[in-house]
N, C-alpha and C positions, 0 to 999 in steps of 0.2 A: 130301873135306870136304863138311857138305851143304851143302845151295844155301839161303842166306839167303835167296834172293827167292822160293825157292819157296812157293806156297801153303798156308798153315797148314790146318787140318782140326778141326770137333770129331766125332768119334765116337757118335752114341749110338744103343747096342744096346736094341730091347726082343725081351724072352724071352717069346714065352705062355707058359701055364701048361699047355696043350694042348702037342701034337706038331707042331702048324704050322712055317712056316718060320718060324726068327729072323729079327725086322726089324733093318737096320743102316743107320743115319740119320749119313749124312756133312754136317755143317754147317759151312760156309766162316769164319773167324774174323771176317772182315770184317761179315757178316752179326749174329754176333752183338754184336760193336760197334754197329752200326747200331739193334740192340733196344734196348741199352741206350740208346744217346743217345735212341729216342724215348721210353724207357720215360724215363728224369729228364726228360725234354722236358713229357712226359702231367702227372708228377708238376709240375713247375713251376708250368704253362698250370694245372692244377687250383687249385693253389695261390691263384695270380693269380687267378684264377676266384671262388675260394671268399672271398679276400679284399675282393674286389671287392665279391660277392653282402652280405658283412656289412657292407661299407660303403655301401651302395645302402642296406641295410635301415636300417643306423644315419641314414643320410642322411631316410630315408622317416618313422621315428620323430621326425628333429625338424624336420622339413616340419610332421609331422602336429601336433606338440608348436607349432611357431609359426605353424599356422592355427587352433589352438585360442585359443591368446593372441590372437592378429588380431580373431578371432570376437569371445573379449572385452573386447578393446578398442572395435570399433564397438560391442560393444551399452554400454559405459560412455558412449561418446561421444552414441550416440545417448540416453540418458536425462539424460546433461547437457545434449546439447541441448535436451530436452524440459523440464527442471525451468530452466536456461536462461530458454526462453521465457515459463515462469510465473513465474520473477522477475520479468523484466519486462516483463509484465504487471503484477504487482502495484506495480513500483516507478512504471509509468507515473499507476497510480490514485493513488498514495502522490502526486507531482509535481501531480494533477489535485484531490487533497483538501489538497495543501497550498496552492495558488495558492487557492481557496477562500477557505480557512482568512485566506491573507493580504488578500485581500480584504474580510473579514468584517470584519479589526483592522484596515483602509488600511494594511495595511505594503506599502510598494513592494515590485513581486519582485527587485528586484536585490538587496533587504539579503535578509542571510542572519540565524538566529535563532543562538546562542551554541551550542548542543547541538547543532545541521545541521553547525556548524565542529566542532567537537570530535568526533563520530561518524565525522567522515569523516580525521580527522588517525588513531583511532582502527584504521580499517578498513586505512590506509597505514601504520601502525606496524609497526615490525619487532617490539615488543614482543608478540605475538601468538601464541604455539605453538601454538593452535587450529587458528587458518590454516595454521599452516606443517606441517600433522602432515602425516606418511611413513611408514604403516604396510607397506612391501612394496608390490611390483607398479612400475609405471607411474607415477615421481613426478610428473609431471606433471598422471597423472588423480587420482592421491592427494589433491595439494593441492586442485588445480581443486571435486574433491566434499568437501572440509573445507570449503572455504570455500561452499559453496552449500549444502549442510547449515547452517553459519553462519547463510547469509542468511535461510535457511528458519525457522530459530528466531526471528532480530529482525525479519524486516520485516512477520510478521503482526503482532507483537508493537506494533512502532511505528505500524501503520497504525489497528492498532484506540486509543490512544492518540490518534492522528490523527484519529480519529472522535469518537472523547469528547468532544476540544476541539473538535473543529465544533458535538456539539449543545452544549456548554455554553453556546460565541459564541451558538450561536440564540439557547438557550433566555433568554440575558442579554439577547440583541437585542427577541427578545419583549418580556420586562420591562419593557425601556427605552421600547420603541415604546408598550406602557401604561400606563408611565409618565407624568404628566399634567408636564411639564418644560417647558412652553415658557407663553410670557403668551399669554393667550387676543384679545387686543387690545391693540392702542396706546394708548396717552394717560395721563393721572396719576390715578397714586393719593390717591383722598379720602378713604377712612376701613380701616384696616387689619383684620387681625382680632384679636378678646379683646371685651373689655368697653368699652362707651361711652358716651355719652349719645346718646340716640334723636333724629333730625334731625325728629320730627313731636312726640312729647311731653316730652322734654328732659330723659324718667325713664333710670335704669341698665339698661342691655340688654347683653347678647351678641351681638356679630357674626360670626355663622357664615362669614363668607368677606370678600375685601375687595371693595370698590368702584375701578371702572376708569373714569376721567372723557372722554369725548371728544365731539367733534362724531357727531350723529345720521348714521347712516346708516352708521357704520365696521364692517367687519368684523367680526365676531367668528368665531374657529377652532377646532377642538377640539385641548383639550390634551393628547390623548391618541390612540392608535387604540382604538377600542371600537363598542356600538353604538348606536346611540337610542332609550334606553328610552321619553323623552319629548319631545314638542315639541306644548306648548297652551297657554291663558292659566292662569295659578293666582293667585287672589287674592293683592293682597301683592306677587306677586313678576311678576306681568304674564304676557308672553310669556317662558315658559321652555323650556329644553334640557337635560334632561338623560340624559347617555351614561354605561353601567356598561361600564369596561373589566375586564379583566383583573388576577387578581392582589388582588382585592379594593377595586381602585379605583372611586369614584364622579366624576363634575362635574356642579356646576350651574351655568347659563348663564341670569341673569334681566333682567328689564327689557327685551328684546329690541324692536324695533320690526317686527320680519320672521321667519319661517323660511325656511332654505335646504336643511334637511332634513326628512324623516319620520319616525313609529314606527317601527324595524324597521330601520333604513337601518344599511347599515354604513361607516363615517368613517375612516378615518388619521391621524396627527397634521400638523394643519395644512389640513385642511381648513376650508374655508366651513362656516357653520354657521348666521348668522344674521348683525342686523344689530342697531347699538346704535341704542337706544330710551329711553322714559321711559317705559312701561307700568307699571303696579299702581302701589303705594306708591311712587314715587319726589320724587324735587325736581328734578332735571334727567335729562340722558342720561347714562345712561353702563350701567357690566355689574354686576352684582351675579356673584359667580364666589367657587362652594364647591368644596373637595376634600375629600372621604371614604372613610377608608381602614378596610376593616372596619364601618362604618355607621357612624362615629364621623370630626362634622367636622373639621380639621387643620389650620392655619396654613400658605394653599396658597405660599408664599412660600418653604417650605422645600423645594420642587421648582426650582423656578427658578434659571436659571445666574446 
């Protein structure tokens, strides 16, 4: 019987095509086992290899894929931080035009105006899909740039708003300050104005302004800010004052005993101006005091609180 454990054998013959010796290639069985296992070994390891390689490269694509998003996400962030900063900025000017502003009307700062409350209930409302938009990307930077876009449209929007009514306040403040609103002197009124009887010929006359009675030497202030067109004696009316302000306002300031200012000077309301007198036409002390608005004298009585 043969011998099972003897050595198996493969055979292989090559023939040239020449007269040379035939080659005979005895290869042990075990050997060619040995090929094989390396040879699916090669085939595996390649395998593993190649699958590898495609997952490295898929890995490398989304490396590359989310340092691209990374990139821009800092550059979103960095121009929200930058637009950011010029909110507020401008909200800080908005804060510094409105304390202003509350200043100009004495509104304490702690009160708040009805539309500051309302704007800001508005800004915290859910009712808002402006703010809340989510177009793709990064919800986060999504809303963040809706809602600074947002800002970007109202706050120049409010500030210049905010400006308007500063100059309006001025522009009123102005008015007011040339405004001739306050009594030019203390003391009682002796003859109003309109029509009279004259205190020297006892005929019908007109009274271009009223008469202001007091002890000699009282103050007299201007009822307006403006400047001093005049201060000298004019028949009639003695030592007189008179200031052209703004807005078409005139005053005159007669009977004076003194001046306190000059041609040219320029006054506030409630300044010194002179002193009560009895100069020119008079019968005792006191102011003789006109207001002309457009050249045309006015019943100064209708400025007065």
């Amino acid at each position: 019987m043969p011998d099972k454990h003897r050595k198996r054998f493969f055979t292989i013959i090559v023939i040239p095509h020449n007269e040379e010796t035939v080659l005979n290639l005895r290869i042990p069985l075990y050997l060619f086992q040995a090929m094989a296992i390396l040879l699916v070994a090669g085939l595996v390891c390649g395998y593993v290899l190649l699958s590898d390689n495609l997952h490295v490269q898929e890995n490398s694509a989304e490396i590359s894929r989310l340092q691209a998003v990374n990139r821009a996400l800092h550059e979103d962030i960095d121009r929200m931080t930058m637009e950011t900063e010029n909110l507020l900025e401008q909200v800080e000017e908005m804060e510094m035009l409105t304390l202003e502003v509350r200043k100009m009307i004495d509104l304490p700062p702690g009160e708040r105006r009805q539309e500051e409350a309302e704007y800001e209930v508005f800004l915290t409302s859910n009712e808002q899909p402006s703010l809340l938009a989510n177009r793709g990307g990064n919800p986060v930077i999504a809303r963040n740039m809706s809602n600074i876009t947002h800002l970007q449209g109202f706050l120049p929007a409010f500030n210049e708003d905010l400006s308007r009514l500063r100059e309006d306040i001025r522009a009123h403040q102005r008015e007011m300050a040339a405004t001739p609103s306050i009594w030019p002197a203390r003391g009682r009124v002796t003859s109003e104005f309109g029509p009279r009887a004259s205190p020297f010929t006892r005929r019908r006359e007109f009274h271009y302004g009223i008469d202001i009675a007091g002890p000699r030497g009282t103050f007299i202030f201007a009822a307006a800010d403006g400047k001093v067109d005049l201060a000298t004696y004019r028949r009639g009316m003695g030592n007189t004052v008179i200031i052209e302000h703004s807005y078409g306002y005139r005053t005159v300031y007669a009977h004076l005993s003194g001046f306190a200012v000059a041609p040219g000077q320029v006054v506030e309301k409630g300044e010194k101006i002179g002193y009560m007198g009895s100069t020119g036409f008079s019968t005792g002390p006191h102011l003789h005091y006109e207001v002309h608005v457009n050249g045309v004298a006015v019943d100064p009585r209708k400025f007065f609180p």
